[in-house]
N, C-alpha and C positions, 0 to 999 in steps of 0.2 A: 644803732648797731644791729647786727645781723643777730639771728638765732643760733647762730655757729660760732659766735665770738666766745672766747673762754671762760671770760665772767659772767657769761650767762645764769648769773644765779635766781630768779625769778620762775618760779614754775608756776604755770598757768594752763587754762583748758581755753583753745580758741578756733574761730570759725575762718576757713582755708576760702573759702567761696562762697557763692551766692545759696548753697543747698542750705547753707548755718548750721550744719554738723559741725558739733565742738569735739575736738580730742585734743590730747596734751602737745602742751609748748614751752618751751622756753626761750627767755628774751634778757636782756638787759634794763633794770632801770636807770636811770638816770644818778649823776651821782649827787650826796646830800650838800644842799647850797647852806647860806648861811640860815637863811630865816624858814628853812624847809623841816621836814616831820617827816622820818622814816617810821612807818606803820607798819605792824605787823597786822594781817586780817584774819581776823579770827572768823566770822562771818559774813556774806553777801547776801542781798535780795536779789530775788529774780523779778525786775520788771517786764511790760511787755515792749518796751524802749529797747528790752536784749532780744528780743525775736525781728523788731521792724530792720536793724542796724546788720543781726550775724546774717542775714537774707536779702539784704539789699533791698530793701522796700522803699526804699527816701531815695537810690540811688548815688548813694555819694560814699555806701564804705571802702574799709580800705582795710586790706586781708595784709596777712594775720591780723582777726580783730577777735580781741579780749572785752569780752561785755562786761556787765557790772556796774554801775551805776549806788547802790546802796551799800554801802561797804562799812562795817565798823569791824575793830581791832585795840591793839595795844602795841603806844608808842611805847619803839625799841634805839631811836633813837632821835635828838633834839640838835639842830645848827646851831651856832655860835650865837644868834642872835634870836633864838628864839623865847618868847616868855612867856606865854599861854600854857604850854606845855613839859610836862619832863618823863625822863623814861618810866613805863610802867598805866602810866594814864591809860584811862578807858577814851578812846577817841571815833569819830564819825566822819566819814566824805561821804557829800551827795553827788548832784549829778554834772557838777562844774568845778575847775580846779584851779584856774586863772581868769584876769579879767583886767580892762584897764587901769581901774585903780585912783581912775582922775575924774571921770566923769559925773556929773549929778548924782546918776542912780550908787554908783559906788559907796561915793562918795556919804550915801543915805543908807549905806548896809545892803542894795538892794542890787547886788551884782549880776545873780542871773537875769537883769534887762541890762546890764553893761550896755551904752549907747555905740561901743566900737566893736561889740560880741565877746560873750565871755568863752572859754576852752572847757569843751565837753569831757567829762572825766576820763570817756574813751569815744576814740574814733575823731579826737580833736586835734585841732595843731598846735602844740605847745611851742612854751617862750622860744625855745631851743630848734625847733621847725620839726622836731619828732614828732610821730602820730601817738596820743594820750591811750593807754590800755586796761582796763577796768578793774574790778574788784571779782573774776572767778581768778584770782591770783595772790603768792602768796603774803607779798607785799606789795608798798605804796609807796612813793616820795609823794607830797605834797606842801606847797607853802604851807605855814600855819594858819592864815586867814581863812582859808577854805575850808579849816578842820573843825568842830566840834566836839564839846565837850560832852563826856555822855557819864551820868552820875552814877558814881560807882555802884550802888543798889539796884539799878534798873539790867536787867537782863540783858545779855550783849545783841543776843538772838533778835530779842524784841526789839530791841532800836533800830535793826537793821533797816525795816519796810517806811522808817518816820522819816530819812532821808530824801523818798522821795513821793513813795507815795502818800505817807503821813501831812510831810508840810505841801503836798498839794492842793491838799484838800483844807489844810488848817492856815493857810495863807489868805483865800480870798472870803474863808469863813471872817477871820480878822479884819479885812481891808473895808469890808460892808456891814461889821458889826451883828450877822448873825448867827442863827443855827436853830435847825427844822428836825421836820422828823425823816426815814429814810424811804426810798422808792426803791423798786427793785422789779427787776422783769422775769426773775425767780420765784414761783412760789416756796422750793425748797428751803428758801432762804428766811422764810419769816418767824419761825420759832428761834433761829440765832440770833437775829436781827433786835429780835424782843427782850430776851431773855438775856442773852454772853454778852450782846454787842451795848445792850442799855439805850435800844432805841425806845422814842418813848410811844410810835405806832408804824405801822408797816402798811404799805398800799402796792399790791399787784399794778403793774402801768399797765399788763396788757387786758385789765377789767376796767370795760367800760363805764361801768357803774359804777367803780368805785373812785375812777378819775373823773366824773361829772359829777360827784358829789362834795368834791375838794373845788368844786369852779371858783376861780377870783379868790382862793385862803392863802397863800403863800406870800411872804413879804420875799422870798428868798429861794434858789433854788442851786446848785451842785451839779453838772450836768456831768459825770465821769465815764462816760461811754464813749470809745472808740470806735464801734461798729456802727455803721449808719444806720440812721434811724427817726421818725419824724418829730421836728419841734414845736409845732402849734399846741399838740396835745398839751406839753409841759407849759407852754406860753398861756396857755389857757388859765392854768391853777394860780397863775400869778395876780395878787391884789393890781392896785393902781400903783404905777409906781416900784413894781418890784422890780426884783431886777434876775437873771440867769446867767449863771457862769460857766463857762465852758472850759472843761480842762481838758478834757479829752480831745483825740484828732480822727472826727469822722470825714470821710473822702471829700465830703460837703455839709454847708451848713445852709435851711431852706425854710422858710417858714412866708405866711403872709402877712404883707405890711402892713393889716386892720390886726395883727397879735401885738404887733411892737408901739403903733401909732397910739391904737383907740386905747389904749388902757396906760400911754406913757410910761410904757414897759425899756427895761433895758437889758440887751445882751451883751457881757464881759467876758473877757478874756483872761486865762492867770495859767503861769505854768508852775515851778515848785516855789521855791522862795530866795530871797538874800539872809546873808550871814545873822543879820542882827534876829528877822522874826524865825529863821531855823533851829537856832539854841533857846531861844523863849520856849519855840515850842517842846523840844525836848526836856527841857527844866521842866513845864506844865506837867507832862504825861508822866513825869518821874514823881512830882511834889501829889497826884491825883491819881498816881498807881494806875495809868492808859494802857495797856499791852495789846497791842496788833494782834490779831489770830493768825497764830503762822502753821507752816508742815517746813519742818527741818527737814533736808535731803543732802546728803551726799554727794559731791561733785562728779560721780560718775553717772548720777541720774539726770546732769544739767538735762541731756538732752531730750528726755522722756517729760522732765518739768517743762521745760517752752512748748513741746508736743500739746500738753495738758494747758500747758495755759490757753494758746490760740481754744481748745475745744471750751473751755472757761469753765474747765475739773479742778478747782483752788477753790479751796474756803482759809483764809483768802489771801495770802500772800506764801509764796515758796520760800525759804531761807537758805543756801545754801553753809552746810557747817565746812567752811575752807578747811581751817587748822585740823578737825580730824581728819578729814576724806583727803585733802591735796597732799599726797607726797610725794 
């Protein structure tokens, strides 16, 4: 439906073109199926998934686009069939909304690799052949499979960033069974890192001394950078055997084949997660009191936050507060 149709009850801020200047829209949701979850959002993260997308940097969006990706809120309303859920619940979508349903990975809780592609929260093509529109908005329809559960003690703000950026990282930690200490190409960064964040040591990557002195220690490595940059250095710190995962998306990935061969080193791949390890992880950060470091912002400063994020001015994740700022 158009943005001119009468029921346009959905107020949202979204990007008209490839500049990704967000200002206000309204649109039509879709209406509540049986086994679906109408959300109210109380708050969104701002990922950098919302600057590649209102910008067209992948080339494939599709204007008016509503970003959003990390979204929690409180169900305002439940389908006929749904049972997870009832009104009033603290609830979470990340960064997929549907998916086949039948295949292996599904089938294993593991949707976002859906073997037929699962439907991106926004700028995806839903069951219905409508384009999917995100979380700087003021509600949701969403099946209930795609929803989680977020325990009523934990902070609504806080949960926002575990949706995607949280089990990005807390996925392939799981999948390989470990966890290191942190790397950072900030020095600003290492008295937080130490102290708030509970790392247990901080290493400069761009001190040579101090990454030749880690040579061959890592069973394990996190690679979260998007911006290119080179990978021997990091292939280097890795024991025999370990392994480096890449979640991020640098333009390219380049290293030489005596980093991967001679040490029987491996490079993986992992993007956020399926249904089943996404609520584990939010139960973990809830029962071990984890809280993201966020900066709450206002939906009017979306677009000063994506400004800030490309310059990488975030310690460390932006939250927008929908329910105050979007009216």
């Amino acid at each position: 439906m158009s943005s001119s149709c009468e029921n346009a009850d959905c107020l949202a801020w979204a990007a008209r073109d490839e500049s990704g200047f967000l200002s206000p829209y309204k649109f039509s949701r879709r209406a509540l199926g049986s086994d679906d979850v109408s959300i109210r959002i109380t708050h969104c993260g701002v990922c950098y998934a919302d600057v590649n997308w209102t910008r067209n940097l992948h080339g494939d969006s599709k204007y008016p686009l509503v970003p959003g990706h990390e979204i929690v809120g409180i169900v305002k309303e439940v389908g006929s069939n749904v049972q997870r859920f009832k009104v009033g619940d603290h609830i979470g979508v990340g960064t997929y909304v549907n998916s086949c349903r039948d295949c292996e990975y599904c089938n294993d809780g593991d949707e976002i690799y859906c073997a037929k592609g699962m439907t991106f929260t926004f700028n995806g093509v839903d069951a219905d052949g409508t384009i999917t529109k995100g979380g700087y908005s003021s509600y949701i329809v969403v099946h209930e499979r795609y929803c989680f559960s977020i325990p009523d003690d934990y902070p609504l703000a806080s949960a926002a960033p575990l949706l995607c950026a949280g089990i990005t990282v807390y996925a392939p930690m799981l999948r390989h069974k470990m966890n290191q200490p942190v790397f950072s190409t900030s020095l600003s960064k290492k008295e937080e890192s130490l102290s708030l964040l509970g790392a247990d040591r901080f290493v400069l990557s761009s001190d040579q001394e101090q990454m030749k002195a880690l040579d061959k220690s890592f069973d394990f490595i996190i690679d979260t950078a998007s911006g290119d940059h080179p990978f021997d250095p990091y292939m280097a710190l890795l024991k025999t055997a370990g392994v480096l995962v890449l979640v991020g998306f640098p333009s390219e990935v380049k290293f030489n084949p005596a980093s991967l061969n001679l040490g029987m080193k491996t490079v993986s791949g992992s993007i956020a997660g399926g249904t089943k390890v996404t609520q584990e992880m939010l139960d973990f950060c809830a029962a071990h009191k984890v809280y993201p470091k966020i900066e709450v912002i206002p939906i009017e400063y979306a677009n000063e936050a994506l400004e800030r994020l490309i310059k990488r001015d975030v310690k460390y994740r932006f939250v927008i507060d929908i329910e105050k700022s979007l009216k």
